[in-house]
Every structure is written in C-alpha cells, then in structure tokens.
C-alpha positions as CSV (number, residue, x, y, z in Angstrom):
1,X,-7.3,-41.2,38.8
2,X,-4.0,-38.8,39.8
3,X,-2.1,-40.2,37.5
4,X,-4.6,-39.4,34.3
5,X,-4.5,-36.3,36.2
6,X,-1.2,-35.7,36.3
7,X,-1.1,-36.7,32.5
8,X,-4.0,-34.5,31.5
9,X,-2.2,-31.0,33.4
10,X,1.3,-32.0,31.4
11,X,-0.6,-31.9,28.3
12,X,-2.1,-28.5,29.3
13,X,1.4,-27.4,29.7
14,X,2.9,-29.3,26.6
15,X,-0.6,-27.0,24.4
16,X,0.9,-23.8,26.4
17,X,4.7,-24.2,25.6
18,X,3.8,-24.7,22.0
19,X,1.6,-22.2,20.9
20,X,3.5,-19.6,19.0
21,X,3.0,-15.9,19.9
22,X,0.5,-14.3,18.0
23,X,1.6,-10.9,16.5
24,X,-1.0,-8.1,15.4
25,X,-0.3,-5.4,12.5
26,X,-2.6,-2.9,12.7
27,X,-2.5,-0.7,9.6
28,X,-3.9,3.1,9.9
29,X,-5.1,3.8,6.1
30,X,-5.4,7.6,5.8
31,X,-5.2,10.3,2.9
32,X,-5.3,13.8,3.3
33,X,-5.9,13.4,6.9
34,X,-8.9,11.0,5.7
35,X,-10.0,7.3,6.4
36,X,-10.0,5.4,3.6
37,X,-12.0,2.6,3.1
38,X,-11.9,-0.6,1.4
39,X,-8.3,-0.9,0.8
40,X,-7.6,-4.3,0.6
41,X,-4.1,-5.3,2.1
42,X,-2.1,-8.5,1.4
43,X,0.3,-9.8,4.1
44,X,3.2,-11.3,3.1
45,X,6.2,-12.7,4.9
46,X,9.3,-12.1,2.3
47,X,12.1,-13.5,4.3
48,X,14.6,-12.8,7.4
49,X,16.9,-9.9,8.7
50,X,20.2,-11.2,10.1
51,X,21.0,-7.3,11.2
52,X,23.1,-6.3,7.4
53,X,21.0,-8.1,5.0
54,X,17.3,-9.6,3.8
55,X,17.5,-12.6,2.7
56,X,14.9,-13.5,0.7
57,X,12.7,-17.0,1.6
58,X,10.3,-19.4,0.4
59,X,8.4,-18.5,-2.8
60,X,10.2,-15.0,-2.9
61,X,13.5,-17.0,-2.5
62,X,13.8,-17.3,-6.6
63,X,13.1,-13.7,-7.5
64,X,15.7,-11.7,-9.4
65,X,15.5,-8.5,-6.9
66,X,18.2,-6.8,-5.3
67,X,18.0,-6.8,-1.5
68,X,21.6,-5.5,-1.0
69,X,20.6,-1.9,-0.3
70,X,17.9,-1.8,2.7
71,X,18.3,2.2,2.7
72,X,14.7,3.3,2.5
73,X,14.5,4.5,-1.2
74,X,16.0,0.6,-1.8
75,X,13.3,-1.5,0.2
76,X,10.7,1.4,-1.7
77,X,12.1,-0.3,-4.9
78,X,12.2,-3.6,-4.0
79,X,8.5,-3.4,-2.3
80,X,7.3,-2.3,-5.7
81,X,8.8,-5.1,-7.2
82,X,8.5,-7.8,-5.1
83,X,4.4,-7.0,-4.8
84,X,4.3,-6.9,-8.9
85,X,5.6,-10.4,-8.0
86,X,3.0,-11.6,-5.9
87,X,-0.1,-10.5,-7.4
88,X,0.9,-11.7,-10.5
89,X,1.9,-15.3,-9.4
90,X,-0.8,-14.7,-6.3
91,X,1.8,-16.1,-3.6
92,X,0.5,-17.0,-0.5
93,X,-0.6,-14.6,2.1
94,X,0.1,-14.7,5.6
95,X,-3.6,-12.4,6.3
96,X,-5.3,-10.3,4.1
97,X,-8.1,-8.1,4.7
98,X,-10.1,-4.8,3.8
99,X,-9.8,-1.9,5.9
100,X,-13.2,-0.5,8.0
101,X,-14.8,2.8,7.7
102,X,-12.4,4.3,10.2
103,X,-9.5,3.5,7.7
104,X,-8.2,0.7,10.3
105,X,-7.4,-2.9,9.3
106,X,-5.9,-5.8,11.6
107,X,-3.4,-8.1,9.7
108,X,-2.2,-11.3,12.1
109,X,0.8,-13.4,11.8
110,X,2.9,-15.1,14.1
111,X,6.8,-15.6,13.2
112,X,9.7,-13.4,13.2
113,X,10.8,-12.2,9.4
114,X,10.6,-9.8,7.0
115,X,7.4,-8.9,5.8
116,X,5.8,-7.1,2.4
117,X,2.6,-5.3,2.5
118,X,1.0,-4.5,-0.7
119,X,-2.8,-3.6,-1.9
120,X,-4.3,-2.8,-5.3
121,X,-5.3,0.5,-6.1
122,X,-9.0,1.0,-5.2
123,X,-12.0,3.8,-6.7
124,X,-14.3,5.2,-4.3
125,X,-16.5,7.4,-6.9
126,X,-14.4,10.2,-8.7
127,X,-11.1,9.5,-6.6
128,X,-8.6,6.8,-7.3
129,X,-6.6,6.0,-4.0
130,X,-3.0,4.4,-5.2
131,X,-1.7,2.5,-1.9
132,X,2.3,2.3,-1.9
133,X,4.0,-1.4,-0.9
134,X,5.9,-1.3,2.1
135,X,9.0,-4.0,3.7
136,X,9.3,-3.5,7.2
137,X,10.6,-6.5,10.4
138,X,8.1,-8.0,12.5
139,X,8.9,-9.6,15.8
140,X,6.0,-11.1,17.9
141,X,7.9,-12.1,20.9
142,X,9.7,-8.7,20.6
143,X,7.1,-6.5,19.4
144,X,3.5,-8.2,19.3
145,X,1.6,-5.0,18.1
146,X,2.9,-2.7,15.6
147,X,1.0,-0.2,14.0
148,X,1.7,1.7,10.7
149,X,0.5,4.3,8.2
150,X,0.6,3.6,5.2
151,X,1.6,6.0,2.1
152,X,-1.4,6.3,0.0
153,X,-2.2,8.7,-2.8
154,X,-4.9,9.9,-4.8
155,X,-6.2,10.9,-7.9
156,X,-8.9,12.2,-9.3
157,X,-10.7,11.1,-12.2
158,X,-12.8,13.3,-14.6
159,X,-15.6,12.2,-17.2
160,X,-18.0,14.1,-18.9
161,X,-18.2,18.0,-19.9
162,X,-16.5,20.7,-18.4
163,X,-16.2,24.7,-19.2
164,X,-12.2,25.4,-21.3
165,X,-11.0,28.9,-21.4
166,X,-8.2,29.2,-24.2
167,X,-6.4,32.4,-24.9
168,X,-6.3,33.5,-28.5
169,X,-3.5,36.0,-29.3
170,X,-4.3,38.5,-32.3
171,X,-2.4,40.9,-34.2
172,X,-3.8,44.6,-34.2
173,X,-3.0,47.6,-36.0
174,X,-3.0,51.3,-34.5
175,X,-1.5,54.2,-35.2
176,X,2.1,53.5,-33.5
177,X,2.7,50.1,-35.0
178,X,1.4,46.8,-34.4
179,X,0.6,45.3,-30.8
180,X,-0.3,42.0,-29.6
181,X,-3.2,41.3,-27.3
182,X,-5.1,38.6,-25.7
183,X,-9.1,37.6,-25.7
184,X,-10.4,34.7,-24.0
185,X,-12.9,32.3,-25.4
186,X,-15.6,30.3,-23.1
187,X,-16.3,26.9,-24.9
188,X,-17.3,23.0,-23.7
189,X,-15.5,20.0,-24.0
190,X,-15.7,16.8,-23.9
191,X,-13.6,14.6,-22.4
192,X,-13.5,11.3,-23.9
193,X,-11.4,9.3,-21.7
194,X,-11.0,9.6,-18.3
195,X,-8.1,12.2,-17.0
196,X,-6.7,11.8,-14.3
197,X,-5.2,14.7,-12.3
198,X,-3.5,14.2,-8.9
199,X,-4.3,15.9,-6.2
C-alpha cells in the first residue's frame, strides 16, 4: 500500500512538472472610444525572436515575406501580409474567438514565439469596422497575461437617397461688364452602390 502510494504522489508530481504554462491574450477591441463587438480574432503563432531577427516557423516557414526589418512600419507590413496568407490557405490557429459586448475577447496559448493576430473586417448596420493585423512576442513563463488594443477603423456605408447641393456658376450682364455669380440647386440622388466614407 505505501509503495502504490508513493508511485501514485510521483505521478502527481511527474502531471505537475509537465504541464506547460498557460498564457492569456486578452484583446481590448475599441473604436472611437467604443466596444466593438463581434470581431472575430485569429491567433496565430508565426515563429521565434532570437533578440535581432523573426524567424519565421512551421506553415509560415515557406512564405516569401521579409522579416529583416522588425521596425514597427515593417512588422505593420509583414502582418498584412502574412494574415492575407492565412486566411487564404486557412493555417492553423492557435485560439480564435469573437469579442463580447464590452469589446473584450480572451485568446489562450501556451509557448513562447512570435505571434500574428488578424480578423476579417465585420458590418454592424451602416458601419464597416476594418480591424488591422498585428505581430507582437509572447512569453508565458515571462509574461502570462498581456493585454492589447487593437487598431481598428471604420467606415461608413451609405445606400439609398440623399439631398445634393451643386453650385451652378452663370454669366450675367450689367452695366459695368460681365460678372460671375453662384446659385445653388437642391435635388435627390440616388446612390446606386454603396459609398463608403471614412470616418
């Protein structure tokens, strides 16, 4: 009996020693000071830092992309390419998820590397909301919850009928000459595509 004891508290402590760290990314998804929700965010571990460079891993380890320059308008570029990447060839995901009513979404993962974050674009009624891919580090021994905010942007997107005020310039004759001046004519159109404006 104390030996299967002694047997069953090793393989407690072999369990302990191997689980890996879990890590949490919590994402704050806000525009113009506004939760946004229903963004859905892909996870995706890209690679490793070695302190100078990315290298790039597993199914991203065969993509042409530069990951010399790791100033921030370079990982911008290479986030927007590497995420065209993986939604076309749907690479695995490390999490995914949507994010809540309070704009908040929990992504999980649980090794050390170089991770992409990327979501399509998503329509809540008039408004298009145009999330941007991001490349950060994530460490779970180091750093086991990191939270970010994420750029997004919107625009807005108009259908129907609306009021258009051109101005029409004539030519008038008085008794010094000519002179140009300017009336204003009220009339409706329609717009027969959708046109986006950003706000």
């Amino acid at each position: 009996v104390l030996g299967m004891a002694v047997f069953l508290c090793l393989s407690c402590m072999c369990t302990v020693a191997s689980a890996k760290t879990k890590g949490t990314l919590t994402l704050i998804c806000e525009c113009k000071d506004k939760p946004v929700q229903g963004l859905k965010w892909n996870l995706y571990r890209i690679g490793s830092f070695d302190g100078e460079k990315i290298t790039l891993e597993g199914e991203f380890a065969r993509l042409p992309v530069d990951m010399t320059d790791i100033s921030a308008s370079g990982l911008a570029d290479a986030a927007s390419t590497l995420r065209e990447f993986a939604f076309i060839y749907k690479y695995k995901t490390v999490d995914s998820g949507n994010s809540k009513k309070d704009g908040t979404i929990e992504l999980k993962y649980d090794e050390a590397g170089v991770y992409l974050i990327a979501a399509n674009n998503h329509i809540a009624g008039e408004v298009t909301y145009i999330p941007t891919p991001a490349i950060f580090v994530l460490d779970p021994e180091k750093e086991p919850e990191k939270v970010i905010y994420p750029k997004i942007k919107q625009i807005a997107v108009l259908t129907g009928e609306i009021g258009c005020w051109f101005g029409v310039e004539t030519l008038a004759d008085n008794e010094r000459g000519q002179y140009n001046f300017r009336r204003f004519i009220c009339t409706t159109c329609r717009i027969a595509r959708p046109t986006r404006l950003v706000i």
